[in-house]
Structure formats: C-alpha cells, structure tokens
C-alpha positions in Angstrom: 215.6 164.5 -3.7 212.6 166.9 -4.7 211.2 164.4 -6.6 211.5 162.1 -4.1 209.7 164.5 -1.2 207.4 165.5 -4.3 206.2 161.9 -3.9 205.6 161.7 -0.3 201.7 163.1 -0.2 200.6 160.7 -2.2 202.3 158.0 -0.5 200.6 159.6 3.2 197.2 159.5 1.1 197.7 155.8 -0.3 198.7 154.5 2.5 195.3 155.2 4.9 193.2 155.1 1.7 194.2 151.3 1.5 193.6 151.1 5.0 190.3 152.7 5.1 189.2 150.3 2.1 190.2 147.4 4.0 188.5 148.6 7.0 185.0 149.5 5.0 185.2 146.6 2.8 182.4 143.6 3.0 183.9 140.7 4.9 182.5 137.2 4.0 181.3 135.0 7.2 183.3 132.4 8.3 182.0 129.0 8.8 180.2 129.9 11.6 177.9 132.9 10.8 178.4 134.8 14.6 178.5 138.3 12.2 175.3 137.3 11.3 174.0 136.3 14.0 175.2 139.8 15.7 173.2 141.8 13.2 169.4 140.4 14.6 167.4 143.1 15.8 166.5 143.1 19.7 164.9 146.0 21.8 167.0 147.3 24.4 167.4 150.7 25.8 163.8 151.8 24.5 165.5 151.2 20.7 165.7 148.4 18.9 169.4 147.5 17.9 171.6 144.6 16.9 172.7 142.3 19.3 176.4 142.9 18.4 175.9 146.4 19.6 174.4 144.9 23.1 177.2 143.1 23.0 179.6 145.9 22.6 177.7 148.2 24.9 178.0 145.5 27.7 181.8 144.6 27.4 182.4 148.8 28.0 180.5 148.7 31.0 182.4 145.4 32.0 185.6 145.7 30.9 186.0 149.3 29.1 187.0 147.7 25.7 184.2 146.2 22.9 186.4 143.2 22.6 188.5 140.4 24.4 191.6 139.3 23.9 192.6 135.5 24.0 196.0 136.1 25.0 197.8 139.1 27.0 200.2 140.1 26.0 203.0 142.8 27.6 203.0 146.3 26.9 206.8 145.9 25.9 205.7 143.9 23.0 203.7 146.3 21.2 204.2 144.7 17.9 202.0 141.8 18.4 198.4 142.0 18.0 196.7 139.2 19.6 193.7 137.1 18.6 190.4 138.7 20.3 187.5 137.6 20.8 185.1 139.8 18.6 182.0 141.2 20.6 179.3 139.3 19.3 181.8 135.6 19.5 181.8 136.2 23.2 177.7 137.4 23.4 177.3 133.5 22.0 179.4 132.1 24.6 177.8 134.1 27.1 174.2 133.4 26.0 174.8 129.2 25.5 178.5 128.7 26.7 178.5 130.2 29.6 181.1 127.6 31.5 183.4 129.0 28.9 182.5 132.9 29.1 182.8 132.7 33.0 187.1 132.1 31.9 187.4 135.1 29.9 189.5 138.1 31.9 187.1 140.7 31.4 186.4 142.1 34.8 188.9 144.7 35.1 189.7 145.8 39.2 192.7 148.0 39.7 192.3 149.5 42.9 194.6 148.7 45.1 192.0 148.8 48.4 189.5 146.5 47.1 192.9 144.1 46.0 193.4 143.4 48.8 190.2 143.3 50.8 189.1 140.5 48.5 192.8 139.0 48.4 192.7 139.3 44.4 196.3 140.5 44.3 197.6 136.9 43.5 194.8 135.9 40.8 194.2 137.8 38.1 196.1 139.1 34.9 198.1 142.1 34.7 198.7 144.6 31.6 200.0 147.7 31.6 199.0 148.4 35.3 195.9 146.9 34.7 194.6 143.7 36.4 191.4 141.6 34.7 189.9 138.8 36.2 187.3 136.1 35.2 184.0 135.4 36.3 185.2 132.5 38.0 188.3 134.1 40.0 185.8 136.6 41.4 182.2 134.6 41.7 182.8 134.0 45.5 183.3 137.7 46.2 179.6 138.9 45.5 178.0 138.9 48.3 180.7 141.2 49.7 180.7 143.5 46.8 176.8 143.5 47.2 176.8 144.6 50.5 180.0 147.2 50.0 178.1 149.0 46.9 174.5 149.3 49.0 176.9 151.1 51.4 178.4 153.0 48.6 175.3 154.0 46.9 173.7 155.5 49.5 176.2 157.9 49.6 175.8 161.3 47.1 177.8 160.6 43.7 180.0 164.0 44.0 180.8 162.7 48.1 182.0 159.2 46.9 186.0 157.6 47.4 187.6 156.2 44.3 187.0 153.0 46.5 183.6 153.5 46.6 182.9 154.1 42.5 185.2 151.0 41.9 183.0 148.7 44.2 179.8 150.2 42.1 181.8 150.0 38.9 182.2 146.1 39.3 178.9 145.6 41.3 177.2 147.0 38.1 179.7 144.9 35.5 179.0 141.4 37.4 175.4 142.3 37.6 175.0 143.0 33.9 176.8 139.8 33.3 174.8 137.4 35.4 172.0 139.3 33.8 173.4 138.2 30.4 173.9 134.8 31.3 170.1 134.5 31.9 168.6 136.5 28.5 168.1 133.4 26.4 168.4 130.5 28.9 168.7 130.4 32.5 172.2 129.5 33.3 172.9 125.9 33.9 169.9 124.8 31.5 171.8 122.8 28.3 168.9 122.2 26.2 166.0 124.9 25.9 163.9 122.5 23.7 163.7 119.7 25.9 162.5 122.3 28.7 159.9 124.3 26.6 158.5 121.0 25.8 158.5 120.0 29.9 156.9 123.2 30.3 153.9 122.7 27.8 153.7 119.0 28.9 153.1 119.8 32.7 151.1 123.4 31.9 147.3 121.2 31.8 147.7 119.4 34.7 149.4 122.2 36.3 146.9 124.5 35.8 143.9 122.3 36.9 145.6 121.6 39.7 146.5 125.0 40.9 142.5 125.9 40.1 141.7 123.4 42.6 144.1 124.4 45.0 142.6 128.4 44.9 139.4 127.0 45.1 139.9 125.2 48.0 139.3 122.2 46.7 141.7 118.3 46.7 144.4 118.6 44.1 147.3 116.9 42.3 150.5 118.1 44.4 152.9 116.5 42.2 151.1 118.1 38.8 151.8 121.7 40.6 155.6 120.3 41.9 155.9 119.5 37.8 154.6 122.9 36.9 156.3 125.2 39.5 159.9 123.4 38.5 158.7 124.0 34.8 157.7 127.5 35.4 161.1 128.5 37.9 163.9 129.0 34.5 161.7 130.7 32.5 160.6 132.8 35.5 164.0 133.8 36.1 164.7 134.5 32.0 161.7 136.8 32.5 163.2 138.9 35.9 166.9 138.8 34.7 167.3 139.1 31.2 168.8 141.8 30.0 167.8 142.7 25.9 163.9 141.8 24.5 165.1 139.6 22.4 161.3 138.4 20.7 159.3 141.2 18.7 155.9 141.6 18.8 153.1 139.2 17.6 151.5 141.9 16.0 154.0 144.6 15.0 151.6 147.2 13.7 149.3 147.2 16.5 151.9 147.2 19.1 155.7 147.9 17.6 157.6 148.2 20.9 156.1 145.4 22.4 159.2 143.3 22.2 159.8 140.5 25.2 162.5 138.6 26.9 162.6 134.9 26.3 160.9 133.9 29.7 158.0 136.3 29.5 157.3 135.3 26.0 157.3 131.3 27.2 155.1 132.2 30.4 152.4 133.4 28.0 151.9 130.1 27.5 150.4 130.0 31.2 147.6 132.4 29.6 146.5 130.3 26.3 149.2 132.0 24.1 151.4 130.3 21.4 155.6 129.3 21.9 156.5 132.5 19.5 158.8 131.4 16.4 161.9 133.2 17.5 161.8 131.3 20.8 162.0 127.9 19.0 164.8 129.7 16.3 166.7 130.9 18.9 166.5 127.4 20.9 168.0 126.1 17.6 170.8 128.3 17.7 171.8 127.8 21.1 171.6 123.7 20.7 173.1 123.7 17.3 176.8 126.7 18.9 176.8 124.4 22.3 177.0 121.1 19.8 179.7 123.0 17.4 177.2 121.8 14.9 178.4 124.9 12.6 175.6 124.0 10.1 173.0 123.5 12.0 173.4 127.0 14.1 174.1 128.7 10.1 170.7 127.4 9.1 169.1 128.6 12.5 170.4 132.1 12.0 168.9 132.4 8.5 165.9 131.3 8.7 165.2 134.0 11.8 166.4 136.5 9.4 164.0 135.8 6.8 160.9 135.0 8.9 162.2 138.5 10.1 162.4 140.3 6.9 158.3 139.5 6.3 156.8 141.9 9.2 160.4 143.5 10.7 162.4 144.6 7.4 163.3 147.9 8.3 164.2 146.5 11.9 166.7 143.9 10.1 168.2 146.7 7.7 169.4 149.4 11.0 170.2 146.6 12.6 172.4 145.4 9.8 174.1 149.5 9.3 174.4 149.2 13.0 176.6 146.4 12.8 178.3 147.4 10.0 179.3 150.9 12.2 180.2 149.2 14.9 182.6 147.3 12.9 183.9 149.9 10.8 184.6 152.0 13.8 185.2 155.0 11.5 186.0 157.9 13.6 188.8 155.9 15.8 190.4 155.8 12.4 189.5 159.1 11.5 191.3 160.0 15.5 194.5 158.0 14.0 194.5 160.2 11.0 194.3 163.2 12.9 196.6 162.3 15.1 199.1 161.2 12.3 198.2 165.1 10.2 198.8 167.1 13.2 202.3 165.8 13.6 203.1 166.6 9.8 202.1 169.2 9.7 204.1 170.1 13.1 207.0 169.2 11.1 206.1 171.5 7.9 205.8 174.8 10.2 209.0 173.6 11.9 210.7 173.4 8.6 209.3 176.4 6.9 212.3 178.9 5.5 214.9 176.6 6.2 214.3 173.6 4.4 211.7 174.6 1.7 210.8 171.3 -0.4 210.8 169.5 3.2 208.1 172.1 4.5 206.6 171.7 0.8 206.1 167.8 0.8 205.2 167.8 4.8 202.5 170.4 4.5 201.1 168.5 1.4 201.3 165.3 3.2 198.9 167.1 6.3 196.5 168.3 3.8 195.6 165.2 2.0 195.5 162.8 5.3 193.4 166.0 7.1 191.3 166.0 3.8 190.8 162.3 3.6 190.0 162.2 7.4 187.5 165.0 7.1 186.0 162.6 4.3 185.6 159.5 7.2 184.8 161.9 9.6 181.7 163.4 7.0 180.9 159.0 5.8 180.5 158.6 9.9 178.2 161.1 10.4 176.2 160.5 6.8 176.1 157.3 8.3 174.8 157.6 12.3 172.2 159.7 10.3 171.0 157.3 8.1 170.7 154.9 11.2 168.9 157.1 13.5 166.6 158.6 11.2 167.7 162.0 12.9 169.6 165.5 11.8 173.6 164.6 13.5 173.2 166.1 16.3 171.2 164.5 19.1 173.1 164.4 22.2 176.5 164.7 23.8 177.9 162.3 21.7 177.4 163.4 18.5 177.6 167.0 19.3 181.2 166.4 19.7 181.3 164.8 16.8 179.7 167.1 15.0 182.1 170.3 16.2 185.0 168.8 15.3 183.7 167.9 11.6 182.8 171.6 11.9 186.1 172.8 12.9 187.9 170.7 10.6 186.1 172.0 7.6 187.0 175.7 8.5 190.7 174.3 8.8 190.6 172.9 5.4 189.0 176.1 4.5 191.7 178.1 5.4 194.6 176.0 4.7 193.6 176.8 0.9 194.0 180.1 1.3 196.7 180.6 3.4 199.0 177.1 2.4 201.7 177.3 5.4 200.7 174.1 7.5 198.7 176.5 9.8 195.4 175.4 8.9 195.4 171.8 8.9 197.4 171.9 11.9 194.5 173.4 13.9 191.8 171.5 12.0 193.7 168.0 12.5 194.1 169.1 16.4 190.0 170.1 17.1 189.2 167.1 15.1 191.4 164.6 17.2 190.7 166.5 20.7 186.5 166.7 19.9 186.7 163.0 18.8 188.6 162.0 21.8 186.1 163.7 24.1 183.4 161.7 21.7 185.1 158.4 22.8 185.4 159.2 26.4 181.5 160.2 26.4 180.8 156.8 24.8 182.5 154.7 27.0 180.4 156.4 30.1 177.1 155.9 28.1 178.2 152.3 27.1 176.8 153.6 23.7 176.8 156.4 21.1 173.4 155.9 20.1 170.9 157.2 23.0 167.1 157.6 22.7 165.8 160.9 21.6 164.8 162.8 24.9 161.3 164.0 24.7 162.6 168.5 24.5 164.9 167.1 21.8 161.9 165.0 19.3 161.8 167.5 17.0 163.7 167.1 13.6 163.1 170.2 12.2 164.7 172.3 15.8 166.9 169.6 15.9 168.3 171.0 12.4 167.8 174.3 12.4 168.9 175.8 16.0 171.3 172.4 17.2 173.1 172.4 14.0 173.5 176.6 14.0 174.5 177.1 17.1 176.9 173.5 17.2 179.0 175.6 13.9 178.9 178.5 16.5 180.4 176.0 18.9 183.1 175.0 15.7 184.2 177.8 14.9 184.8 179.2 18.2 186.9 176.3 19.0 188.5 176.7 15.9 189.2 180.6 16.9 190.8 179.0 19.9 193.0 176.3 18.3 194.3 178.9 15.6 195.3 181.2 19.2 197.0 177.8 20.2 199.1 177.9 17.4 200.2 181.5 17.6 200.9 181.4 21.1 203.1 178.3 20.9 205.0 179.2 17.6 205.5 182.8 19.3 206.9 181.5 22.4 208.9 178.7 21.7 209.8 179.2 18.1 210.8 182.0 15.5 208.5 181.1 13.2 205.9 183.9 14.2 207.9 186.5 12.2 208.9 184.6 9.4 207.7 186.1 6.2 205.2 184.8 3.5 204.7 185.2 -0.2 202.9 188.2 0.7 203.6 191.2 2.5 201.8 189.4 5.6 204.2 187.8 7.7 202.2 183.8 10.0 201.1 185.9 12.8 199.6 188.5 10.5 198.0 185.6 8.8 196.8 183.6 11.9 195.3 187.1 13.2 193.5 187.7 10.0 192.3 183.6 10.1 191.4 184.2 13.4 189.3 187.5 12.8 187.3 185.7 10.1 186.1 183.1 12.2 184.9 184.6 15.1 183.2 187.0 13.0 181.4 183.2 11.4 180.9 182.1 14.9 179.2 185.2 16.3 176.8 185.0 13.6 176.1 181.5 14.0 176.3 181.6 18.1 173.7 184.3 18.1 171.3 183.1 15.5 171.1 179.7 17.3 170.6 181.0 20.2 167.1 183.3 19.0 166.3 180.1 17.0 166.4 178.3 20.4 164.5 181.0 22.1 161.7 180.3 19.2 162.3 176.7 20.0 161.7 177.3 23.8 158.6 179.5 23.4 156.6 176.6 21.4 157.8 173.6 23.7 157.9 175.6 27.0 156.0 178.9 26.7 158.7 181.3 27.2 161.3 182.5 25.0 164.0 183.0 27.7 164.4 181.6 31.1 167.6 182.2 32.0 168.4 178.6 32.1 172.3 177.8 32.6 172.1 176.3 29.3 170.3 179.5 28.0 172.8 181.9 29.9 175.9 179.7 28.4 175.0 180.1 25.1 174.3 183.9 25.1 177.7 184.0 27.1 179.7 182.4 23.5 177.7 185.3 21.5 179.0 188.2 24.5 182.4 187.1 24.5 182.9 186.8 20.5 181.1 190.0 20.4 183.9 191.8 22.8 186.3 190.4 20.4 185.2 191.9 17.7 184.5 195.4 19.4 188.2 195.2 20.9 189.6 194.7 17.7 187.4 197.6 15.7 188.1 199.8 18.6 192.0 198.7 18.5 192.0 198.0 22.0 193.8 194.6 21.4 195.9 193.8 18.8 197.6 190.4 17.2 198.6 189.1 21.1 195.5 190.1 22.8 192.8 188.6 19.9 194.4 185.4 20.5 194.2 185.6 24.2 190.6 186.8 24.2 190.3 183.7 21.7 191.8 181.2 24.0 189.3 182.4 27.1 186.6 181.9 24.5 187.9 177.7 24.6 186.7 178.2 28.4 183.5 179.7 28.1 182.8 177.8 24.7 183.6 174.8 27.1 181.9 175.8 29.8 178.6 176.6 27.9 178.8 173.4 26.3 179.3 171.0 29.0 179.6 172.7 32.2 176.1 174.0 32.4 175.0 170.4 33.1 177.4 170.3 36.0 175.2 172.3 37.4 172.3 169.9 37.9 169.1 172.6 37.6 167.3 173.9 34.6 165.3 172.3 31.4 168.4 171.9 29.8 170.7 169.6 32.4 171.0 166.3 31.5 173.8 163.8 29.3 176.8 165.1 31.6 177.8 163.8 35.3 180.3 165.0 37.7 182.9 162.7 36.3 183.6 165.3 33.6 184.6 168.3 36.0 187.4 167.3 36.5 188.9 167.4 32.9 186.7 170.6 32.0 189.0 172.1 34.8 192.0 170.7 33.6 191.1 171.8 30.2 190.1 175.5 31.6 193.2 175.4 33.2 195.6 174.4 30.4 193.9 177.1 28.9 194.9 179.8 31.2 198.3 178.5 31.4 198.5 179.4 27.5 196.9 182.9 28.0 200.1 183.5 30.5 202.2 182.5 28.2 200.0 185.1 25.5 200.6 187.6 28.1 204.4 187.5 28.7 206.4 190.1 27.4 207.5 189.8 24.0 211.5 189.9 24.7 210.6 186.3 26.3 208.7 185.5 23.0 211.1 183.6 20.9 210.0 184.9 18.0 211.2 188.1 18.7 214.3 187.4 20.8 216.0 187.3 17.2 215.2 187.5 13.2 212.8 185.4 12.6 213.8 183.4 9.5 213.1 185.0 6.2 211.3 183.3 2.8 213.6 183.9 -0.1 210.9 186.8 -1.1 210.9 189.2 2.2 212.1 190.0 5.4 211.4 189.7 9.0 208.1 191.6 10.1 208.5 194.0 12.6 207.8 192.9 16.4 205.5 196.1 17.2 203.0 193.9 15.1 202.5 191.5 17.8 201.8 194.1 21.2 198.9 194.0 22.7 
C-alpha cells in the first residue's frame, strides 16, 4: 500500500505534464489554413494584433466565451465535449460567409424583462439557464433595442437597472457584429474583385463628370450614377469596419497608419494605387466563399510573405499572440490550482491519522502547485516577450502577477515547513488572483491593453510596479496563511496537532505568517517612495495624497501595526491572523477600490461593476475575522486533544489567545 501511495505524486505530475505538452505542442494546419490565416497582423485598439485575437476579443463582448459551439448540449451531460467553432473559423464566416455566421447562437439574452418585451422566450437556445440566439432570430428587434439603449445610456452607469445594462450589453454585441460583417466587404457583396474593378472602371468618367457638375458646368449623370453606386460599399467598409486591416504604404515613415479596406479603395478617388493586401485579401474571401481550399491556402501565404519584407516583426507578435491565445496557459494553470488546493485539503485532513496518506497527498500538492507555478511563470515570460513590457502593465496582469508572487512564497515555505500548509495557501492565491484575472479580461474583451501614457515608462514600470505588486503578494499571502489557521482552528483539531519539532501548525503558520509580512512591509514601503520618485519626475510632486497614493501607504500602516503588535505582544497567534485577514481588505481595497472612486491621477482600468464583489470579498473577510475572534472553547481545535505525531504531544491551548 505505501508503495502504491509512494507512487501517486508522480502519477498527479504525469498526468498534467502530458496535458500541458499536448496543450503547448505545434499543431499542423488542416486543409484549410484558418490558423494561419488568424495569425495576420491588423491594427486595432491603437495595437497591432492578430486577427484571431480580434476574433476572440469580439466573441467575449458578444457572447462571453472565445468560441462557439456547433451543437448544445445539456448541462446533465457533462461528459461530452462538443465540436466548436474555433474563433478565427467563425471570423472567416463572419468576414465572407456571413449568411452562415448570421445562424450561429452567439447572442446571449437572459433577462427575463427584455424576453419577453421582444417575445424571444420561444426562439432561442437554452443551456444551463442561459438562452443564445442568432443573428437572424433577433435582426428584426434593432431598432427597438436602438432606441431602449439611447434611453439607457443617458442614464449614469452606477443609477442603471439590470434591464437597462442588458439592453446596452446586446446593443453593443449586435453593433460590433454588423460592424464585423462590413470590415472586409460590405455585407451582401459576393465578389470584391469584380467590384474593385467596377470601381476603377467608373472612377475617370466619374470624376470628370462630378468636376463638371461643381463647376457648374453640363455633365454625364449616368457616369456619376456609375460612380456614386461604385463608391456606396466601399464607403460603408470605410464608416463601419471594425479592425485596419491594410498597413501602411510606407511603414517607416508612418508605422500606425494602418486602414480599413474601404478607406484604402477610396484612395483610389485621389490618384493612389489598389494596395496589395486589398487584392490578397479579395483572394481569400473568393477562394473560403468557393470552398476552393487551395486557392484561399495560397492566398494566405503569399500575404504572409509579402508581409515578412517591410512587417516582420508585426508577423512574429502576431504569430506569439496566436499561439497565447491558443495555449490559454493560465486557465490551465487555474485547473491546476484548483486540482492542488483540494490535495492538499486532503493531506492536512489526514495528517496524524493516516500518515503515508498525508505523506503521498501533500507530495501530490507540491508537484502539481510546483508545475503550475512553472505555467503560471512560461505565461508571464511569454505576455512579456509579446508586449515588449516588464509583466505588469495594467489590471490584468497585476493580478496575474500577485498570484505568481504569492504562489512562489507558498512554494517557499512549503519547503521549510512540509505539512500541506504552504501549497495549500499558494495553490488558493494563485487560483483566486487568476480568477479575478479572467473576470477582468472578459470586461476588457482583452488582456493585452495599450500602455496608458503615466504608465510608458519601462524602467518605473519595473522598478516601483513590480516592488510594490510583491508587497501586494505577500500580503495576500499573509492573509491566505490567516485563512488557513482560522478554518483549521475552528472547524478542525488539526491546529494543535504536533510536528517533528517542538512547534505544534499554528506555531508554524504564526511563524510563516510573521515572515511574510515582515517581506511585504519592506517591499510595500519601498514601492511606494519609489512611486513617489516616479510621481515627482512625471507630475512634479512627490505626494498628492491621491487615493491611489493614500491606498498604498495604507498596506505599509497596517503591516507596520502588525509587526509593532506582535514585538510589543499585544496580539498573539489568534490576533496576527486576524490583523492579517483585515490586511486582505485594505490590500483589496488599495488595489482596486481606489479606482471606485473615480478622482485622482491614478483612477482608471476599474468600473463600478467590481464593487460589488470587493464587498462581498471584504465581507467574507470579516465573517472569517469573527470566527478569529470567537472564544477558543468554540474553536475545535481546542474543544479536545488535538491529534498527536508519533513524536510529541498536543500543544497547549494558551498558545492560541489573543
């Protein structure tokens, strides 16, 4: 039996290394080359990025997911994975198929109000509560969600009904859509060729006919009719399309000057040239609409190597872009996490009683926590080497960021003190942080975001982000340890139970906990002078009480008063963790709830939709520090002994008062 438990790590550690070598893995293009065609570089969002991640970015606005199922399929019936439609697949249909995209169930409208003011409550597919429509069950209802979201959006964001933010929610999602449907070609056109060539066939006469016209002079009506139905697609390319999908004539003279389809084609009207990408990307769209696989293969290769002479570097992000977006690395780092934190659950709950279980599960946490820490680190390596940028640069990857920070001070002190205690706390900040990280994404349709102009400065952006983000780590960390102790304490008897040493876990967890917020009040408040440095040069002052400011000397106050109260033994093991668990709130607080507030240099990346889960979080807090502060005959860990390693005895509960 031991040798079969002894086993058990390595089979936990095989079984999501295979995985994560599947995932990371080259995959060779199928017979039609949409992967490929997904990794050409467009400008959108003042960046330039691959059109799979436009493509992606678009279905979470629309339909909160970056892909679409072919089939739905019950929530009772969770062992079948259907066939999806892979993000750039249904970009192609979009852009050239667009009869066919307009069936796809990818508008997703669950309130029940706007149900059944539209009577959608018969159409539609339903999953798991949720109901998702196609383009063509809902077409006829845009005018009357038009005219309900200009009513809704004159009303203040933090004063608006959950009716009100669904109607803007699927205003916005049918907008972008239509907006799709016209980047490349305007909808209804089936061959772009054929009505370029119209174009530049009626442009002379056209032209000399409208001069004559402004002149005063006769002119040919039916030469400006021909132009002016020539000119009308393209025109409406150039007002509604959504990514610049052509890059400049002239890349080192003007690098951002990328264009939609239709305002390239219209410079026709002022002596320029039909660019090469328009014809290439005419190509494409005849050759997918035809199924003429070969055709739209050769298309998409030739673009990327007239690409590679003048756009290189373009073509190579775009192509690491695409490869992260398919990877996905930190949702399989969350799964890891997730899958850590439970084994190691099951180690603490079988420490003393069943020693080669508690042996074999702790093992098991600390090699899945270890290899997830190792994704976590390739994912951030990675966005680096994408954005060209130290890995922290917004919201986004600031969560990221503090719970790769957390989790290494976990794995850190799981080697020292091997009870399950560590990775249990690392595996839970690293799952929570990347969770928030996932929510954030899915408001900003994105995790990559244009460098704000206070932010543009790499060597800040290392120095005082990274700094005080650890102090940001290791206070949540502080607080995830406290987590631990208070739940053990309460609703275990695992608290007392004695280790190897003379310490009994909630010695240990004290002394853990001690050592990190002494690491996090030297990190909190040596970020926070190197912002002051940072604000003096950009700003001219060194301190201006900005929320952001006040938040982050708050995080260096409070873990200073928990260092005092513990050298002045004013607290002891029970009141460090519950001064640790109200540094989660103001940690919290500091990090996202000083942009609630709206004012100062600092307030932007964060919306009123987050308040109400920094309360909820605040709050679950709290409800932990009452548990902290009941007395300690209700703690089960003192109700009785405590179970006993074969080497000591019980610890006495005096260690625990306040």
């Amino acid at each position: 039996m031991k040798k079969l438990l002894s086993l058990v790590p390595w089979l936990c550690l095989g079984l999501f290394a295979v995985e994560m070598a599947a995932v990371m893995a080259p995959r060779k293009s199928g017979d039609l080359h949409t992967a490929e065609f997904g990794k050409l570089p467009v400008m959108m969002g003042g960046r330039v990025q691959p059109l799979d991640s436009v493509a992606r970015n678009a279905l979470l606005q629309i339909r909160s997911t970056s892909d679409v199922p072919l089939e739905m399929v019950p929530s009772w019936k969770f062992w079948h994975h259907p066939e999806k439609l892979r993000s750039s697949e249904w970009l192609l249909e979009v852009f050239f198929k667009p009869e066919v995209a307009d069936t796809r169930p990818i508008f997703l409208i669950h309130h029940p109000d706007l149900l059944s003011e539209f009577d959608l409550e018969e159409k539609g597919i339903e999953k798991s509560g949720l109901r998702y429509y196609t383009f063509q069950e809902i077409a006829t209802i845009w005018d009357g969600v038009t005219e309900r979201a200009r009513h809704a959006s004159e009303v203040e964001d933090a004063q608006r009904t959950s009716y009100q933010k669904q109607v803007l929610k699927l205003y916005n999602a049918m907008a972008l859509y239509q907006r799709l449907k016209n980047s490349v070609q305007p909808e209804g056109m089936h061959d772009l060729t054929a009505a370029i060539g119209e174009f530049r066939a009626a442009l002379p006469g056209g032209l000399k006919a409208f001069a004559a016209q402004q002149a005063g002079e006769s002119f040919d009506q039916e030469a400006l009719a021909r132009l002016a139905a020539a000119v009308q697609p393209f025109d409406r390319v150039a007002n509604l399309a959504y990514p610049m999908i052509i890059p400049p004539a002239n890349p080192e003279a003007d690098p951002e000057g990328w264009k939609n389809l239709g305002a390239s084609v219209l410079d026709l009207i002022h002596g320029g040239e039909i660019h090469p990408a328009v014809m290439l990307f005419a190509r494409m769209g005849e050759a997918y609409r035809h199924d003429k696989k070969e055709a739209f293969n050769q298309a998409v290769a030739e673009y990327r190597a007239w690409l590679k002479k003048d756009f290189g570097g373009e073509l190579a992000r775009a192509h690491r872009e695409q490869y992260y977006n398919r990877t996905k690395v930190f949702l399989h780092g969350t799964i890891m996490y997730v899958f850590a934190f439970l084994l190691a659950g099951g180690a603490l709950l079988s420490y003393g009683a069943w020693p080669a279980v508690f042996e074999s599960l702790r093992r098991s946490a600390s090699y899945v926590v270890v290899l997830a820490f190792a994704v976590h680190t390739f994912g951030i390596l990675f966005r680096m080497t994408i954005e060209g940028r130290p890995p922290v640069t917004s919201l986004y990857s600031s969560a990221v960021f503090i719970g790769w920070g957390a989790c290494l001070l976990g794995i850190i002190l799981e080697r020292f003190y091997r009870i399950g205690v560590g990775s249990a706390a690392s595996s839970l900040a690293g799952f929570v942080t990347l969770i928030i990280a996932h929510n954030l994404a899915l408001r900003n349709a994105g995790t990559f975001e244009v460098m704000r102009a206070v932010l543009d400065n790499n060597f800040w952006l290392t120095s005082h982000v990274l700094t005080i983000t650890l102090g940001y780590s290791a206070t949540f960390m502080a607080g995830a340890l406290a987590i631990v102790y208070v739940v053990l304490g309460v609703f275990t008897r695992l608290l007392n139970a004695r280790l190897q040493t003379d310490a009994n876990i909630g010695k240990a967890l004290a002394r853990m906990v001690y050592a990190i917020v002494c690491f996090a009040t030297l990190f909190s408040f040596v970020g926070t002078v190197l912002g002051g440095i940072w604000a003096d040069q950009s700003w001219g002052r060194f301190w201006g009480w900005d929320p952001k400011e006040n938040g982050a000397l708050l995080i260096v106050l409070w873990n200073a008063i928990i260092l005092h109260a513990r050298w002045g033994k004013l607290v002891q093991e029970r009141g460090l963790m519950n001064l640790a668990l109200f540094g989660n709130v103001i940690t919290a607080f500091s990090w996202f709830g000083t942009n609630l507030l709206g004012i100062g240099l600092h307030s932007y990346g964060f919306t009123d939709e987050g308040a109400k889960w920094l309360a909820l979080f605040s709050v679950s807090q709290l409800v932990l520090i009452g548990f902290g502060l009941l007395p300690l005959n209700v703690w089960k860990s003192f109700q009785t002994a405590a179970p006993a390693s074969s080497s000591s005895t019980p610890a006495k509960a005096s260690t625990a008062t306040m």
